[in-house]
C-alpha positions in Angstrom: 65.2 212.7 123.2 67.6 213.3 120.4 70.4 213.6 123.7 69.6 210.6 125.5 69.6 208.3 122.3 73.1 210.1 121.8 74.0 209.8 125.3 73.3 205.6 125.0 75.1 205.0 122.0 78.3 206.6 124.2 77.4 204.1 126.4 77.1 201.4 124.3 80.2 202.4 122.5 82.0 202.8 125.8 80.9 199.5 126.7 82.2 197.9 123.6 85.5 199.6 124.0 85.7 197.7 127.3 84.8 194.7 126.3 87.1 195.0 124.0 90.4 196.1 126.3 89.0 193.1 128.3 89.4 190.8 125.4 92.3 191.8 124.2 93.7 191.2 127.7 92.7 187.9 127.9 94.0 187.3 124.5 97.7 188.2 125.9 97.3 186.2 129.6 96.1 183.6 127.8 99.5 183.8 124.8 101.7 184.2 128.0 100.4 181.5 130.1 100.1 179.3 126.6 103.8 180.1 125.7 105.1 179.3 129.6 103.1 176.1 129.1 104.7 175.3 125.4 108.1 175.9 126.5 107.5 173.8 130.0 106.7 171.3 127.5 109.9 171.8 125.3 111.7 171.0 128.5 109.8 168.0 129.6 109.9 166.5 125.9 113.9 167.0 126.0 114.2 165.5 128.9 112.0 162.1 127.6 113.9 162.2 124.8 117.4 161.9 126.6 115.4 159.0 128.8 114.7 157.5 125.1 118.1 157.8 124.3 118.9 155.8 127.4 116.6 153.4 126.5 117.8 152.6 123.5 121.6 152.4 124.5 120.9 150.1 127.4 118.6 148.2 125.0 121.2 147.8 122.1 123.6 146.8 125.2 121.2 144.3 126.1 120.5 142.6 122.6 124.3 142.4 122.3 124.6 140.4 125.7 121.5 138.2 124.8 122.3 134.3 124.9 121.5 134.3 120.7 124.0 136.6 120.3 126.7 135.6 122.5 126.5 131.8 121.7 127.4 133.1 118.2 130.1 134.8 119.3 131.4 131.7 121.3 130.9 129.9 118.2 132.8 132.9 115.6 135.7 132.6 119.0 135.9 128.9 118.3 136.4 128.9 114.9 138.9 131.9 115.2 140.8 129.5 117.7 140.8 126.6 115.3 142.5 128.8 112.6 144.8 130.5 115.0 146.0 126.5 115.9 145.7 125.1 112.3 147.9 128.6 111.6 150.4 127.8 114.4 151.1 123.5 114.0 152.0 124.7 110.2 154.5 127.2 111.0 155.7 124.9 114.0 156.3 122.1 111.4 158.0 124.5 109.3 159.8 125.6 112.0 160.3 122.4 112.4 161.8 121.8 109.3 164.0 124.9 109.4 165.8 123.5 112.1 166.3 120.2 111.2 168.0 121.2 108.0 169.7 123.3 109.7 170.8 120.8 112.2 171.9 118.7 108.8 173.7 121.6 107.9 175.9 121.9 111.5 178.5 120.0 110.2 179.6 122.4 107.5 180.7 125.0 110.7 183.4 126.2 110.5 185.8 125.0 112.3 186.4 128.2 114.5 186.7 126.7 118.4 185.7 129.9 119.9 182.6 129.8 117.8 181.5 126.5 118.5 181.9 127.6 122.3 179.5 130.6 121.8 177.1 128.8 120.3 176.9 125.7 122.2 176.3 128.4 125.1 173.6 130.0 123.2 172.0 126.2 123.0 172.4 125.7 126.6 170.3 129.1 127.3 
Protein backbone atom coordinates (compact mmCIF):
# COMPACT_ATOMS: atom_id res chain seq x y z
CA UNK A 1 0.00 0.00 0.00
CA UNK A 2 2.89 2.01 1.12
CA UNK A 3 3.75 1.94 -3.14
CA UNK A 4 0.52 2.85 -4.49
CA UNK A 5 0.05 5.91 -1.99
CA UNK A 6 3.67 6.77 -3.30
CA UNK A 7 2.90 5.96 -6.78
CA UNK A 8 -0.36 8.66 -6.47
CA UNK A 9 1.43 11.42 -5.03
CA UNK A 10 3.79 11.11 -8.47
CA UNK A 11 0.72 11.41 -10.02
CA UNK A 12 -0.64 14.12 -8.41
CA UNK A 13 2.65 15.93 -8.42
CA UNK A 14 2.94 15.17 -12.09
CA UNK A 15 -0.32 16.52 -12.62
CA UNK A 16 0.49 19.73 -10.83
CA UNK A 17 3.58 20.12 -12.78
CA UNK A 18 1.29 20.25 -15.85
CA UNK A 19 -1.05 22.25 -14.79
CA UNK A 20 1.41 24.27 -14.07
CA UNK A 21 3.50 24.40 -17.64
CA UNK A 22 -0.11 24.83 -18.91
CA UNK A 23 -0.48 27.97 -16.88
CA UNK A 24 2.44 29.38 -17.34
CA UNK A 25 1.73 29.01 -21.07
CA UNK A 26 -1.27 30.81 -21.01
CA UNK A 27 0.28 33.38 -18.94
CA UNK A 28 2.86 34.19 -21.95
CA UNK A 29 -0.04 33.79 -25.00
CA UNK A 30 -2.08 35.75 -23.13
CA UNK A 31 1.31 38.79 -22.40
CA UNK A 32 1.95 38.34 -26.24
CA UNK A 33 -1.56 38.66 -27.52
CA UNK A 34 -2.12 41.52 -24.69
CA UNK A 35 1.18 43.40 -25.83
CA UNK A 36 0.07 42.99 -29.90
CA UNK A 37 -3.22 44.45 -28.68
CA UNK A 38 -1.52 47.48 -26.51
CA UNK A 39 0.71 48.41 -29.26
CA UNK A 40 -2.25 48.10 -31.99
CA UNK A 41 -3.71 50.56 -29.76
CA UNK A 42 -0.58 52.94 -29.56
CA UNK A 43 -1.09 52.99 -33.27
CA UNK A 44 -4.78 53.68 -33.44
CA UNK A 45 -4.51 56.38 -30.56
CA UNK A 46 -1.61 58.13 -32.72
CA UNK A 47 -3.40 58.17 -35.44
CA UNK A 48 -6.74 59.99 -33.47
CA UNK A 49 -4.53 62.15 -32.14
CA UNK A 50 -3.12 63.46 -35.60
CA UNK A 51 -7.20 63.52 -36.64
CA UNK A 52 -7.35 65.82 -33.27
CA UNK A 53 -4.71 67.81 -34.36
CA UNK A 54 -6.63 68.36 -37.60
CA UNK A 55 -9.54 69.18 -35.82
CA UNK A 56 -8.32 71.71 -34.06
CA UNK A 57 -6.29 73.54 -36.93
CA UNK A 58 -9.38 73.54 -39.24
CA UNK A 59 -11.33 74.69 -36.10
CA UNK A 60 -9.03 77.64 -35.18
CA UNK A 61 -9.17 78.31 -39.13
CA UNK A 62 -12.72 78.40 -38.86
CA UNK A 63 -13.17 80.70 -35.68
CA UNK A 64 -10.84 83.14 -37.51
CA UNK A 65 -13.15 83.23 -40.62
CA UNK A 66 -16.37 83.52 -38.46
CA UNK A 67 -18.59 86.68 -39.34
CA UNK A 68 -17.73 88.00 -35.37
CA UNK A 69 -14.41 87.94 -36.13
CA UNK A 70 -14.06 89.17 -39.53
CA UNK A 71 -16.56 92.16 -39.17
CA UNK A 72 -13.95 93.22 -36.56
CA UNK A 73 -11.34 93.01 -38.77
CA UNK A 74 -13.36 95.06 -41.38
CA UNK A 75 -13.95 97.43 -38.69
CA UNK A 76 -9.76 97.46 -37.26
CA UNK A 77 -9.24 97.79 -41.75
CA UNK A 78 -11.47 100.84 -41.59
CA UNK A 79 -10.03 102.62 -38.99
CA UNK A 80 -6.40 101.69 -40.36
CA UNK A 81 -7.70 103.37 -43.62
CA UNK A 82 -8.88 106.49 -41.93
CA UNK A 83 -5.48 107.03 -40.40
CA UNK A 84 -3.55 106.09 -43.46
CA UNK A 85 -5.92 109.16 -45.27
CA UNK A 86 -5.84 111.59 -42.17
CA UNK A 87 -1.80 110.62 -42.47
CA UNK A 88 -1.71 111.36 -46.22
CA UNK A 89 -4.05 114.95 -46.63
CA UNK A 90 -1.40 116.17 -43.85
CA UNK A 91 1.68 115.48 -45.63
CA UNK A 92 -0.16 116.49 -49.05
CA UNK A 93 -0.90 119.92 -47.38
CA UNK A 94 2.58 120.03 -46.33
CA UNK A 95 3.62 119.06 -49.51
CA UNK A 96 1.56 121.52 -50.35
CA UNK A 97 3.17 124.13 -48.63
CA UNK A 98 6.71 123.06 -49.62
CA UNK A 99 5.88 123.87 -52.98
CA UNK A 100 4.24 126.91 -52.76
CA UNK A 101 7.12 128.47 -50.99
CA UNK A 102 9.04 127.15 -53.11
CA UNK A 103 7.20 128.55 -56.07
CA UNK A 104 7.65 132.09 -53.93
CA UNK A 105 11.05 131.41 -53.96
CA UNK A 106 11.52 130.85 -58.04
CA UNK A 107 12.21 134.19 -58.53
CA UNK A 108 15.47 134.29 -56.64
CA UNK A 109 16.93 131.66 -59.73
CA UNK A 110 19.58 132.30 -60.89
CA UNK A 111 19.67 133.72 -63.79
CA UNK A 112 21.55 130.83 -65.69
CA UNK A 113 19.40 130.37 -69.24
CA UNK A 114 20.48 126.89 -69.63
CA UNK A 115 19.14 126.17 -66.25
CA UNK A 116 15.89 127.68 -66.50
CA UNK A 117 15.62 125.38 -69.81
CA UNK A 118 16.35 122.15 -67.80
CA UNK A 119 14.07 122.76 -65.39
CA UNK A 120 11.15 124.06 -67.16
CA UNK A 121 11.69 120.50 -69.06
CA UNK A 122 11.73 118.74 -65.90
CA UNK A 123 8.15 120.65 -65.19
CA UNK A 124 6.83 119.67 -68.45
CA UNK A 125 7.62 115.85 -67.62
Amino acid sequence: MGTVIHMSDAIIFGFALVLLAATNAATVWLTFSLRKDANSLLGTVATFERRFVNIGIKLGELQKASPVNLAAEVVALSEAVARLRATHQRFQGRFDQYMGQEREHRDELPDDPKWRALMSLQEQQ
